[in-house]
C-alpha positions as CSV (number, residue, x, y, z in Angstrom):
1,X,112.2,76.7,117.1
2,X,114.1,75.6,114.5
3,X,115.2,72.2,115.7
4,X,111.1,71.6,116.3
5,X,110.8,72.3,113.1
6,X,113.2,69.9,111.7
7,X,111.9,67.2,113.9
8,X,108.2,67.5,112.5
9,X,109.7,67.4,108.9
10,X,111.2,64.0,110.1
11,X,109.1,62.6,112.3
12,X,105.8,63.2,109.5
13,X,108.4,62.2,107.0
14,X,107.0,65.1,104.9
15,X,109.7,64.9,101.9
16,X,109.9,63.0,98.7
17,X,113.0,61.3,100.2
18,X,114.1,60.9,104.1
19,X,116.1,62.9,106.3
20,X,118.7,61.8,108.7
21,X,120.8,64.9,109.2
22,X,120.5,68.3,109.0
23,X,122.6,71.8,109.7
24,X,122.0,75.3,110.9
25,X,122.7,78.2,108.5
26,X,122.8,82.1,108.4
27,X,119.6,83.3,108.6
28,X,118.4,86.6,107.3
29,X,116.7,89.6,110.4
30,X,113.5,87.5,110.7
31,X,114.2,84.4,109.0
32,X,116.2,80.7,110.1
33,X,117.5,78.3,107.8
34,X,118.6,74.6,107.9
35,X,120.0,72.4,105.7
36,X,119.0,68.7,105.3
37,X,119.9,65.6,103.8
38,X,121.6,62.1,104.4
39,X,124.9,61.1,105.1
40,X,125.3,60.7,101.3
41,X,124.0,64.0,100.4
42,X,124.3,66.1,103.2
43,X,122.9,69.2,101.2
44,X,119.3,67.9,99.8
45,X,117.0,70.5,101.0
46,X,116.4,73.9,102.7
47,X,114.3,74.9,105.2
48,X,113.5,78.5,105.9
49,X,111.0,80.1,108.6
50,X,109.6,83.6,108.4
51,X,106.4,85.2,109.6
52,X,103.5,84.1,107.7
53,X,103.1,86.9,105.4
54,X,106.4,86.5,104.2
55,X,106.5,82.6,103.5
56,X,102.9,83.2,101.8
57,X,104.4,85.5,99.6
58,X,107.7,83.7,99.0
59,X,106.4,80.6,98.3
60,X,103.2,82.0,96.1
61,X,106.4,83.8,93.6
62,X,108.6,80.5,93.4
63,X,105.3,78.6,92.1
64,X,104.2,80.7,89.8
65,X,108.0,81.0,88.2
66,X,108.1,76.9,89.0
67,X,109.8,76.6,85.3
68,X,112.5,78.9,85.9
69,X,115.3,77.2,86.6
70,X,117.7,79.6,88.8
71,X,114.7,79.6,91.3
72,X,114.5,77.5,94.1
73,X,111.9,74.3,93.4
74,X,108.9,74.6,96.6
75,X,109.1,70.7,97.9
76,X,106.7,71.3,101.2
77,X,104.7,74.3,102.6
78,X,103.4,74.5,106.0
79,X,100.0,74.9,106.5
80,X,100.1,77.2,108.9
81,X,102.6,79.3,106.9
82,X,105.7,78.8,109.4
83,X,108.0,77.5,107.3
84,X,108.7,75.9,103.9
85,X,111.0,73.9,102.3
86,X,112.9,74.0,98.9
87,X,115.8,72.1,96.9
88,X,119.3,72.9,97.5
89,X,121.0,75.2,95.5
90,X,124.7,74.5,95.5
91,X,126.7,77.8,95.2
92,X,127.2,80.9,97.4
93,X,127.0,84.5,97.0
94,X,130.4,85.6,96.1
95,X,130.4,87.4,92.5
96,X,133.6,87.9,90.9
97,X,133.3,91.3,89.9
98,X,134.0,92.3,85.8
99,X,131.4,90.0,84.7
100,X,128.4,92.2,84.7
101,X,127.8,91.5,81.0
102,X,127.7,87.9,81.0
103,X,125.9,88.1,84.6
104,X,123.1,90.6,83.0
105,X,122.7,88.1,80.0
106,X,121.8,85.2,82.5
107,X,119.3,87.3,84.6
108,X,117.7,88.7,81.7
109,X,117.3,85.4,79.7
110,X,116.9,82.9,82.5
111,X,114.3,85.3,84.7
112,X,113.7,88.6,83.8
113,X,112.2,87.7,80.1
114,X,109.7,85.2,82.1
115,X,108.1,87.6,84.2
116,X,104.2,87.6,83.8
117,X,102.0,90.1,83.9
118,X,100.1,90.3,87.8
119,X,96.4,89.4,87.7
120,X,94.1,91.7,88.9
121,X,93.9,90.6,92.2
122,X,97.2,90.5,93.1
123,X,98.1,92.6,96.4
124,X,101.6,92.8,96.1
125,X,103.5,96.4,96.5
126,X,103.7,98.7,93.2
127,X,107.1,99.5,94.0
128,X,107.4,102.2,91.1
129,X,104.5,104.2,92.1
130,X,105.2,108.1,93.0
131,X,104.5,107.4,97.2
132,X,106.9,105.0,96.8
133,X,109.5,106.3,94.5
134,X,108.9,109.5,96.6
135,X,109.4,107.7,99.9
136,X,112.2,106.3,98.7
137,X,114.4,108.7,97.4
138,X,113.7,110.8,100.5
139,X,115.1,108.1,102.5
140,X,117.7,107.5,100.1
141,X,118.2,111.5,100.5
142,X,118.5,111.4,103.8
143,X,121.1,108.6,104.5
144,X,123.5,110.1,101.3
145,X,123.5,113.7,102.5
146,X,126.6,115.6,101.8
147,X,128.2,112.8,100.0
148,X,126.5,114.5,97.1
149,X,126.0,118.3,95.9
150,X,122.4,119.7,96.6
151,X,122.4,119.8,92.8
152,X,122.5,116.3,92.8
153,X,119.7,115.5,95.1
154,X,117.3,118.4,93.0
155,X,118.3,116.2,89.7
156,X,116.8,112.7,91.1
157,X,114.1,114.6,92.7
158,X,113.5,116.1,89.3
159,X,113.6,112.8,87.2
160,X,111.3,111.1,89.6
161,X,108.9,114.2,89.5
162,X,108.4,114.2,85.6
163,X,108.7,110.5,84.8
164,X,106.7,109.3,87.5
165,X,103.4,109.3,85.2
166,X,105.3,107.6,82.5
167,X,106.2,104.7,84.3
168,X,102.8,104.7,85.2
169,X,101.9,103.7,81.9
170,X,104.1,101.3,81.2
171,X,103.4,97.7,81.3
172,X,104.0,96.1,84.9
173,X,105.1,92.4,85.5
174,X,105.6,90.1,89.1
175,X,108.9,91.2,90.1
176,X,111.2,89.4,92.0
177,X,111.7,92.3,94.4
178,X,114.7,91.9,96.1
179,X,116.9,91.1,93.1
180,X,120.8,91.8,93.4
181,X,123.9,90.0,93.5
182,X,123.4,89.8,97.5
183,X,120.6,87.0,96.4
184,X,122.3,85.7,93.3
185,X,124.1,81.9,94.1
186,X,127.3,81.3,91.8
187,X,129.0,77.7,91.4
188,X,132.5,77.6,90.2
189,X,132.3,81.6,88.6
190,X,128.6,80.6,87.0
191,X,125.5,82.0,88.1
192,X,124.1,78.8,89.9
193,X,120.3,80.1,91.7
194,X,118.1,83.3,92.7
195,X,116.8,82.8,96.0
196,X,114.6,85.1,99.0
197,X,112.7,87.3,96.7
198,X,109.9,89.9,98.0
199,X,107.9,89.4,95.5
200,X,106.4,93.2,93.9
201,X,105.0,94.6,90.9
202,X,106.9,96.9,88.6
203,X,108.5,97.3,85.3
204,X,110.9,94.7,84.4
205,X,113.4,97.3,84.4
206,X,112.8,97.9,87.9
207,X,114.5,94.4,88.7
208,X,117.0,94.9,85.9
209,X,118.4,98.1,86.8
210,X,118.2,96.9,90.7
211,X,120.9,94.1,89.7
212,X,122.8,96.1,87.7
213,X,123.4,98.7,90.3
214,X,123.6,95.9,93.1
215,X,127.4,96.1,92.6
216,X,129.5,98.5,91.7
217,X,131.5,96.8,88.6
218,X,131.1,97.7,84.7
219,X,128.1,100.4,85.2
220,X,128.5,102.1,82.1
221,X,126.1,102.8,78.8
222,X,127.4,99.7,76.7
223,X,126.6,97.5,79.5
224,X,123.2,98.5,80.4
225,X,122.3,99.1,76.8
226,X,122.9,95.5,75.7
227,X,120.9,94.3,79.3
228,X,118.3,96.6,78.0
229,X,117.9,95.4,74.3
230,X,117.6,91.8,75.8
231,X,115.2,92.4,77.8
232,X,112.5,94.9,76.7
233,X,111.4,94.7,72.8
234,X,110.9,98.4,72.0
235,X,112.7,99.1,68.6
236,X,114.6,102.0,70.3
237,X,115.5,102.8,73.8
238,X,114.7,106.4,74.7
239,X,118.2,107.2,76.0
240,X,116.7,110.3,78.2
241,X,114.3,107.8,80.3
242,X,117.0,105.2,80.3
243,X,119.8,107.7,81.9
244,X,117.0,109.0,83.9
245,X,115.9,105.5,85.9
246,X,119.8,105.1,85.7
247,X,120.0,107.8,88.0
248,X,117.1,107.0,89.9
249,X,118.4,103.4,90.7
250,X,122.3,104.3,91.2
251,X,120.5,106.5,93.9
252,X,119.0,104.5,95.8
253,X,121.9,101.9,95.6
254,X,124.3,104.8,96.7
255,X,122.6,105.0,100.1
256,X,122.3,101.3,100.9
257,X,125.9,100.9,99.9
258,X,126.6,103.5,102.7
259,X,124.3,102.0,105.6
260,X,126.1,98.3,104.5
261,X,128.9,98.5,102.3
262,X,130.8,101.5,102.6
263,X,134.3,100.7,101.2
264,X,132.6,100.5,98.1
265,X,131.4,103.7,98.1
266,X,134.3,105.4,95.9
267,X,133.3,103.3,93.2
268,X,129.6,103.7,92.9
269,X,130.5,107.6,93.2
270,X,133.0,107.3,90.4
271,X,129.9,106.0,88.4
272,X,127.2,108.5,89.5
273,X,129.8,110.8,88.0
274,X,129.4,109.3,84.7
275,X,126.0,108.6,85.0
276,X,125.0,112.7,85.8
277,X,127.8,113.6,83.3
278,X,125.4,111.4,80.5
279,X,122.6,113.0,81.5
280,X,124.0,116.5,81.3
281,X,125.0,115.8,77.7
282,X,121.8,114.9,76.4
């Protein structure tokens, strides 16, 4: 399918510039990806299939955040919704851990402070609503088990439970969705690109404390704090909410790194202790 593909992009000559060679790379479950170019450039562009849903919504996200910079720029769209095709972002995923701070400055300058606000018609998942926080720490619940105390599973049950209707309130932006350092592209130790969100609607601290926790380096107070004051513009940060979503998101992360990274799970359990040890103080 992929090599079909290709050969339409040629064949209809459907970029800015032609292509005379192209490479297969690692995919995602449902996705396929090839890189394109010339003999001069052998990395120009990308092109990625997914089901239709999924490259409408991808491509709909990188348009509307077209002026951000770390996002992959849309060059074609299918329009049938198979495939699309973006710039190259040189870089790869590898983050060299005990640069959270400067990482967090990048994300929250270069993305999260452009977020927009979703327009009233947009259908796109409200991932901080109570079924799905619910649904999610219940999964998250079930895949952690007796890695933690039963006292710890009551506490995020408990924090989701009386801040749900909060977070309600609060204002909601077009989230990238998907946004740890599993999607972040570095070049030469600097943060280079953002690429596959799943675009969703949320707080901006929804995405923020999503790439915080998405590895397991520097999660303390000072950290998030400064992440925080760059990013939302409330004179004072309410430290019981902030330790509370802490919770909630170091959570969530604890089960995922157990289904995919396990040999960090130490680590992340050395700061759930801190985190729950915060939280006890207040």
């Amino acid at each position: 399918m992929l090599q079909d593909i290709i050969n339409e992009i040629i064949t209809r000559e459907l970029l800015p510039e032609p292509v005379t060679q192209w490479s297969e790379l690692k995919g995602g479950t449902m996705s396929m990806l090839g890189v394109l170019g010339t003999s001069e450039m052998p990395k120009r562009y990308v092109v990625k299939t997914n089901p239709r849903e999924l490259v409408i919504n991808e491509t709909w996200f990188l348009r509307l955040y077209d002026g951000i910079d770390l996002l992959p720029s849309v060059r074609y769209v299918d329009p049938e919704f198979r495939y699309f095709v973006y710039d190259f972002i040189p870089g790869d995923t590898r983050y060299e851990r005990g640069k959270k701070t400067a990482l967090m400055h990048e994300l929250t300058r270069q993305v999260i402070n452009r977020y927009v606000h979703p327009e009233p018609g947009d259908h796109y998942e409200h991932v901080e609503s109570r079924a799905n926080m619910e649904e999610s720490i219940s999964y998250a619940s079930s895949v952690i088990g007796a890695n933690l105390t039963p006292e710890d599973h009551e506490l995020v049950a408990y924090i989701v439970q009386t801040q749900v209707e909060r977070i309600a309130n609060e204002d909601k932006y077009v989230l990238h969705g998907d946004f740890g350092v599993h999607n972040f592209l570095f070049s030469e130790g600097k943060l280079s690109g953002v690429i596959d969100p799943i675009p969703a609607i949320g707080r901006k601290r929804y995405d923020l404390l999503y790439a915080f926790c998405s590895s397991p380096d520097e999660l303390t107070m000072p950290v998030l704090i400064q992440a925080i004051r760059e990013a939302e513009t409330i004179e004072e940060t309410d430290r019981r909410e902030l330790i509370g979503d802490m919770l909630v998101a170091l959570y969530s992360r604890l089960s995922t790194c157990l289904r995919y990274h396990p040999k960090d799970f130490t680590a992340y359990f050395q700061s759930w202790s801190y985190w729950t040890l915060l939280w006890k103080n207040l």
